[in-house]
ZAMARDREN-271364 format. One record per residue: x, z, y of N, C-alpha, C in turn; residue in three letters. Coordinates in steps of 0.001 Angstrom, whole numbers, padded with zeros to 6 digits, always signed. Layout:
BEGIN
XZYXZYXZYALA ...
//
This chain:
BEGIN
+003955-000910+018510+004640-000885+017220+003617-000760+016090UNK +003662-001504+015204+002957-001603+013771+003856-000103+012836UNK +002648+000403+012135+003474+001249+011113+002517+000875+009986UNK +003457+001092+008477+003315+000472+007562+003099+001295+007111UNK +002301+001783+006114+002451+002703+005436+001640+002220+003491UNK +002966+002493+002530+002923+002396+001269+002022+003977+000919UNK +000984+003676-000109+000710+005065-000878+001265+005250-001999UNK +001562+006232-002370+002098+006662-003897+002103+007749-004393UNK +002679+008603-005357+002786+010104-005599+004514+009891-005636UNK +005202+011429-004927+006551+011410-004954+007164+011688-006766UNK +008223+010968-006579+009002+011875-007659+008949+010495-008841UNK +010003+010945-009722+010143+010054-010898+009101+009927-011743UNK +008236+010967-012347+007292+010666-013115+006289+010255-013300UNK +005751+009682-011627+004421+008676-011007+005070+007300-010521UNK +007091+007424-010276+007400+006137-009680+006542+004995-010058UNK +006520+004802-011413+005646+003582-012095+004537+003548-012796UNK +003764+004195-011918+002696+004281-012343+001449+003444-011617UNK +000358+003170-011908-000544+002171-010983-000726+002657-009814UNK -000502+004073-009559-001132+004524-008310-000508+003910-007382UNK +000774+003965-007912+002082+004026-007049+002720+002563-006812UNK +001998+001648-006794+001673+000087-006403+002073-000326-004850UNK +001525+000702-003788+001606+000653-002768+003415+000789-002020UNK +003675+002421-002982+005251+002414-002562+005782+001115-003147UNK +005359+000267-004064+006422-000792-004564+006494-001712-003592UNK +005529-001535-003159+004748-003065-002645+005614-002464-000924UNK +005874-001921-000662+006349-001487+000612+008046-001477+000482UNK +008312-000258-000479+009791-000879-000642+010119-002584-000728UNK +009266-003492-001274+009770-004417-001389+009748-005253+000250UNK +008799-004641+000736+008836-005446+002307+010198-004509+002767UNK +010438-003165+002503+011487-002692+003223+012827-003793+003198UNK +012825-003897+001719+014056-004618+001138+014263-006064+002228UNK +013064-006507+002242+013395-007954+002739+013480-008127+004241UNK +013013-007028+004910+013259-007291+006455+014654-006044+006968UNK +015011-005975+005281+016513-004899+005599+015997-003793+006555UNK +015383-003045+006320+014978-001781+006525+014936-000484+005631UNK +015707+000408+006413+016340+001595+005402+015409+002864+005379UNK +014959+002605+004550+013473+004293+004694+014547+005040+004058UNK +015540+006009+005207+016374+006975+005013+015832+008155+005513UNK +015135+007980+006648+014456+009464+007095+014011+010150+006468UNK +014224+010765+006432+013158+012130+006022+012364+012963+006971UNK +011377+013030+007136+010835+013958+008078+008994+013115+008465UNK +008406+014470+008972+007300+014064+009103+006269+013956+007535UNK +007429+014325+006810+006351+014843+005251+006647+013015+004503UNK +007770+012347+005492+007317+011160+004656+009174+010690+004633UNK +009395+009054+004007+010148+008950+003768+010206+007643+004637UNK +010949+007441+005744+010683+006350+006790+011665+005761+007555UNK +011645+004253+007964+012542+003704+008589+011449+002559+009464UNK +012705+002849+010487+012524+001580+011717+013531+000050+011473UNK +012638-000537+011753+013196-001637+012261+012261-003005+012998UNK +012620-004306+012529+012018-005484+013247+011280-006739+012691UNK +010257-007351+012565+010304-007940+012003+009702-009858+012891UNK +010651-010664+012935+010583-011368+013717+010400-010511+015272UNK +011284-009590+015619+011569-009023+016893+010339-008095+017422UNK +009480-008011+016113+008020-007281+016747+008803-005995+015809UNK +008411-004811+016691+008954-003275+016369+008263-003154+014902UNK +008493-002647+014033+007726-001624+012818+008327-000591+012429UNK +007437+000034+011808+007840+001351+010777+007274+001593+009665UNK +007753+001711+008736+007676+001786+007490+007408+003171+006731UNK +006835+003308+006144+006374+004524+005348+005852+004686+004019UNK +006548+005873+003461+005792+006480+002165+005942+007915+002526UNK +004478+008406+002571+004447+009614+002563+004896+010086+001185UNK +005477+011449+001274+005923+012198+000139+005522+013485-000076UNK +003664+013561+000672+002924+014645-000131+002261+014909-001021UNK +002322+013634-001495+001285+013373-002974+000315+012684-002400UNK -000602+011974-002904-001617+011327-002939-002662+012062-001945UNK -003213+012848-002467-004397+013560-001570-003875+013906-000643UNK -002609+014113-000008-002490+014655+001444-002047+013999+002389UNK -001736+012286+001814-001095+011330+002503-001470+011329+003872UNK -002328+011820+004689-002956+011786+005680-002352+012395+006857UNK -001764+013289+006616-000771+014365+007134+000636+013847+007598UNK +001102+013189+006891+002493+012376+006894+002119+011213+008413UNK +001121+010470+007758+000383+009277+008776-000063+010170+010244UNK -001003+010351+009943-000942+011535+011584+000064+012171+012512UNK +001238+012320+011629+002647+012815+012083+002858+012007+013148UNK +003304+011019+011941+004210+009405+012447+003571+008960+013745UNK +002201+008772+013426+001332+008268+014416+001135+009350+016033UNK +001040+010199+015720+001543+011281+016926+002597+011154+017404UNK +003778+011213+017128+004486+011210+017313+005162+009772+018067UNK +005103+008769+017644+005581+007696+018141+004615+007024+018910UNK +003214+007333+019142+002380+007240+019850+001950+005320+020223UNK +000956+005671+018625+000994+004067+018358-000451+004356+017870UNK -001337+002919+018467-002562+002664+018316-003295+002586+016302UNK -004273+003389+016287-004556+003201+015087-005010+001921+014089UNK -005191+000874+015486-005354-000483+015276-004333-001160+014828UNK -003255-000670+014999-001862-001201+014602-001252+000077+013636UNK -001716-000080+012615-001926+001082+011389-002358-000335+010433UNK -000844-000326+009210-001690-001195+007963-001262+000328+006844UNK -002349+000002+005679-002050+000626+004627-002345+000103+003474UNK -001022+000449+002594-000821-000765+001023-001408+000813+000172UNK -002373+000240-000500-002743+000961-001343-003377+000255-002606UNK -003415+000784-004065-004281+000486-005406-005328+000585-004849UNK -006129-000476-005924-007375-000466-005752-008342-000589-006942UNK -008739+000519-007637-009577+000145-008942-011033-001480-009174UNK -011125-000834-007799-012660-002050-007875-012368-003482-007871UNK -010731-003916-007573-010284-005523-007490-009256-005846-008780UNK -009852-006271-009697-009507-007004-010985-007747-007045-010459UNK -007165-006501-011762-005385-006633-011731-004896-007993-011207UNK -003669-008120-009867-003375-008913-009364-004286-009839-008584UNK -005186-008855-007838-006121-009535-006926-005742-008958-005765UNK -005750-009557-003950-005417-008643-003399-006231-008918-002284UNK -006824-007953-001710-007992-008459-000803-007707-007554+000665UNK -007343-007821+002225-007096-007670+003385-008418-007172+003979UNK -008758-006323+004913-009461-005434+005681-009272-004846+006651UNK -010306-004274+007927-010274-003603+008383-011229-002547+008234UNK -010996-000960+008190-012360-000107+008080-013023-000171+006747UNK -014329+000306+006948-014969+000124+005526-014966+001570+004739UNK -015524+001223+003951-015354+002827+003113-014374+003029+001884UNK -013784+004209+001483-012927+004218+000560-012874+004383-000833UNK -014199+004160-001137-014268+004120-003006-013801+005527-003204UNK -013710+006235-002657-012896+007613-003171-011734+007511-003623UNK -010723+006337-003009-009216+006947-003188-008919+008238-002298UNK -008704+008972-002857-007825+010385-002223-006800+010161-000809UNK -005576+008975-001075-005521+008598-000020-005897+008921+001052UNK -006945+007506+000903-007463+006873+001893-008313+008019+002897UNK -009234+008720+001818-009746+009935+002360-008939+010817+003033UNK -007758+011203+002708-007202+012042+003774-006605+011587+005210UNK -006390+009542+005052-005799+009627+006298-007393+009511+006888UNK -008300+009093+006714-009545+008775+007441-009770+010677+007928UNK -009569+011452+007394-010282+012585+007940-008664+013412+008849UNK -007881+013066+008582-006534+013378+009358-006772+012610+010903UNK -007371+011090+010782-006955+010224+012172-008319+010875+012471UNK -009467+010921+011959-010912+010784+012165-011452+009437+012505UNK -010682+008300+012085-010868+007160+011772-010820+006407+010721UNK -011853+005568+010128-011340+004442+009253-011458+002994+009828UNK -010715+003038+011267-010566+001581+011585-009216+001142+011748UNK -008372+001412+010275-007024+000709+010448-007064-000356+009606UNK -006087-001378+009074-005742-002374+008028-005414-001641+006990UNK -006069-002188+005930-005741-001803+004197-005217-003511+003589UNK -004114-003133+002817-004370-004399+002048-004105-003965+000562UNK -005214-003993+000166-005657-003709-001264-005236-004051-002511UNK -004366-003922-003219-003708-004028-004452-004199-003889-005682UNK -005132-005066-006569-005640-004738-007486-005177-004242-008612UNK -005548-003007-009726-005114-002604-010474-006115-003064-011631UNK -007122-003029-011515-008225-003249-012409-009037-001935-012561UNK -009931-001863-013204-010439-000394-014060-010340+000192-015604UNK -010763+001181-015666-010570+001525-017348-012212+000880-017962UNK -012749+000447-018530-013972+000368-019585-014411+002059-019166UNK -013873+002792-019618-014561+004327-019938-014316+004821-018519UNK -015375+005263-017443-014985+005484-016000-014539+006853-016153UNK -014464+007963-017257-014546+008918-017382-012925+009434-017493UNK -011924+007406-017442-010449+008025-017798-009748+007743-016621UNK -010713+007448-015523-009975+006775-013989-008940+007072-013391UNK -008817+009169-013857-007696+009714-013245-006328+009253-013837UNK -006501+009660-015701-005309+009101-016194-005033+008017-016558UNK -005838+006709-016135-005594+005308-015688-004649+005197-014228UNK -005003+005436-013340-004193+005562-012148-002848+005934-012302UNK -002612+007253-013010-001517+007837-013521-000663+007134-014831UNK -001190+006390-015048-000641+005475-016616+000261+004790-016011UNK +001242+004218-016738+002305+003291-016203+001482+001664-016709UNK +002476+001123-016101+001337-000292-016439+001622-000759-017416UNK +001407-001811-017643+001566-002339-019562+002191-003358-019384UNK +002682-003648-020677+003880-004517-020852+003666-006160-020171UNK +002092-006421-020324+001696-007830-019525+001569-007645-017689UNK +001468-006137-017654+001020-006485-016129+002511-006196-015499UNK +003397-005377-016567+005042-005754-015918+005576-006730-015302UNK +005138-008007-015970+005620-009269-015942+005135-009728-014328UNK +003879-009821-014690+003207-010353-012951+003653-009202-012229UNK +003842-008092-012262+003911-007120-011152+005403-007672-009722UNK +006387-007884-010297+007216-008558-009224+006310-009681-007756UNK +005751-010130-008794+004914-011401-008045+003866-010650-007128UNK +003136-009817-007689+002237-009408-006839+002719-008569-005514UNK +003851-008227-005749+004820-007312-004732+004608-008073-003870UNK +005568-008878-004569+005574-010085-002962+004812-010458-002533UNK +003627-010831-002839+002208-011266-002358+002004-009885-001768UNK +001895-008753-002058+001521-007588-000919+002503-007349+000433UNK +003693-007625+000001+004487-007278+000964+004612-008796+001912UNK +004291-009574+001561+004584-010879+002644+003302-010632+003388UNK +001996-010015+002600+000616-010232+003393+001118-009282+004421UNK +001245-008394+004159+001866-007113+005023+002689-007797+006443UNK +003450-008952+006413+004633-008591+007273+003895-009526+007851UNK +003239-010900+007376+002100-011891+008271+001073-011018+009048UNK +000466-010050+008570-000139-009344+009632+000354-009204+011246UNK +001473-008506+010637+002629-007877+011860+002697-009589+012590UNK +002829-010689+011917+003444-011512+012869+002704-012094+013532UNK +001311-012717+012554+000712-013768+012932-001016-012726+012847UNK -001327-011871+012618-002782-011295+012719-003419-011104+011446UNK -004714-010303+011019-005142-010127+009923-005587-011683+009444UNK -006211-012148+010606-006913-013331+009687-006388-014242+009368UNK -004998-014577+009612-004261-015551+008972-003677-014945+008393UNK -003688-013760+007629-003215-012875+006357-004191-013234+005461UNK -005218-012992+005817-006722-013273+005142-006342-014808+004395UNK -006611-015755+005295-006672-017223+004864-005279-017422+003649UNK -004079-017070+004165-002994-016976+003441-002643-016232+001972UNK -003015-015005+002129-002948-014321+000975-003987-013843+000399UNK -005395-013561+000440-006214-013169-000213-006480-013494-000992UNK -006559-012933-002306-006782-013623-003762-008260-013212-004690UNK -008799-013653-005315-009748-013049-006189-009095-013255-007780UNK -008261-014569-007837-007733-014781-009042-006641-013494-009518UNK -006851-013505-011140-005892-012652-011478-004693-013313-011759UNK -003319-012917-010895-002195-013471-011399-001165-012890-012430UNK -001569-013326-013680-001363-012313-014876-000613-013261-016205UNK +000922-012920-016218+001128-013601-017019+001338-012599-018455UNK +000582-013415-019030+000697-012751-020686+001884-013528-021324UNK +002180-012623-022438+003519-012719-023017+003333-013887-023827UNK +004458-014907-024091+004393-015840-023966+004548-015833-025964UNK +003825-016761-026934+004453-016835-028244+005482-017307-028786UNK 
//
């Protein structure tokens, strides 16, 4: 079984915020393979189901950001599933807004995240698929950039990029990373500005 796991911070006042890219980008795969993240338990918010008849599970942890690791270790204990078959949708400051770039391993730029599930599994050899947010100019505002809601131009593309995260997501599950790779990996920004 594949488990999915969206990052985000819980609660209404991070729902839309850049961090929180990953829960979108996951609810929206929930939505389309009709999967109900009703559970509660395990520190996260989670549902089973199928996708083209291959098992998954779906996830947003709901310990906040830095402890996401805890939730993932649960799940993963518990249902007793290879860390190789572990994807995770997460922001990514270092890939220009609406870029989205597929992986295995590697190091984590210091998302908080990422750091806690790597020191929770004691691995960083699962799938990331990376959700560009962009950066701030001033590196000194990174925290309350992350935490900012997005702006009125990256509203617009943001639907689009969902889907581009969440379809890369479910091609993994069907067909493997590297024809996720060939298929969805982007460097272009898909950014529509408001129109005159």
């Amino acid at each position: 079984m594949f488990i999915i796991v969206g990052l985000g911070n819980p609660g209404k006042k991070y729902e839309a915020t850049r961090h929180n890219i990953g829960f979108m980008a996951l609810q929206k795969l929930a939505k389309d393979h009709e999967i109900d993240l009703k559970n509660n338990s395990f520190g996260a918010f989670w549902g089973r189901g199928q996708m083209a008849g291959k098992p998954v599970l779906l996830a947003m942890p709901q310990t906040f950001m830095n402890l996401s690791g805890t939730a993932v270790r649960q799940l993963q204990s518990f249902f007793k599933t290879e860390i190789s078959n572990l994807i995770v949708i997460h922001d990514d400051l270092d890939l220009p807004f609406g870029a989205i770039k597929l992986k295995v391993g590697g190091g984590n730029a210091g998302h908080k995240g990422l750091v806690s599930i790597e020191s929770n599994l004691g691995s960083s050899d699962f799938m990331r698929v990376r959700l560009g947010i962009g950066k701030p100019v001033d590196k000194f505002r990174i925290e309350g950039y992350v935490l900012d809601n997005f702006t009125e131009d990256e509203r617009r593309s943001l639907p689009d990029i969902l889907r581009q995260g969440a379809d890369a997501s479910a091609e993994i599950v069907l067909n493997g990373l590297q024809q996720a790779i060939s298929r969805y990996q982007t460097k272009n920004i898909n950014f529509r500005k408001k129109e005159d």
